[in-house]
Residue, then its C-alpha position, 0 to 999 in steps of 0.5 A: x531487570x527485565x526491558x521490554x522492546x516495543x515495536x516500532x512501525x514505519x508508514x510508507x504511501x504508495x498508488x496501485x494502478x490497475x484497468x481492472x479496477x479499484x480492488x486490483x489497484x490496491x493489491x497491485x500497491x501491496x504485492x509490489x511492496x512486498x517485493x521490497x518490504x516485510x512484515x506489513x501488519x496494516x494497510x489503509x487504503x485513503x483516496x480512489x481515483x480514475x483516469x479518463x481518456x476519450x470519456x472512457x474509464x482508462x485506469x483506475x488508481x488507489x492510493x493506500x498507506x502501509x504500515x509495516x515492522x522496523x527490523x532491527x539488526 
């Protein structure tokens, strides 16, 4: 009898921040978590946001979700 293992994915939320704008919030948000995490198969980016100080552009943010492999051991 053959069993198939199916894979099991687990779904974190993280903010990028970065004053360099959107796109490098979002790979600020990804390489911080591969310092802790492996295979991360998906990311879905859900929400922008800036923060203002003094009516000027301060930081900008991104808040994404990554989907990555359940290991077993």
């Amino acid at each position: 009898m053959t069993i198939n293992i199916m894979e099991v994915i687990k779904a974190i939320e993280l903010v990028g921040s970065s004053p360099q704008g959107f796109d490098a919030a979002v790979r600020h948000a990804i390489e911080e978590a591969k310092r802790t995490l492996r295979n991360i198969r998906r990311v879905e980016v859900l929400d922008f946001e800036v923060l203002m100080e003094n009516d000027e552009i301060k930081m900008y943010q991104a808040r994404v979700k990554l989907y990555f492999m359940v290991e077993r051991g």
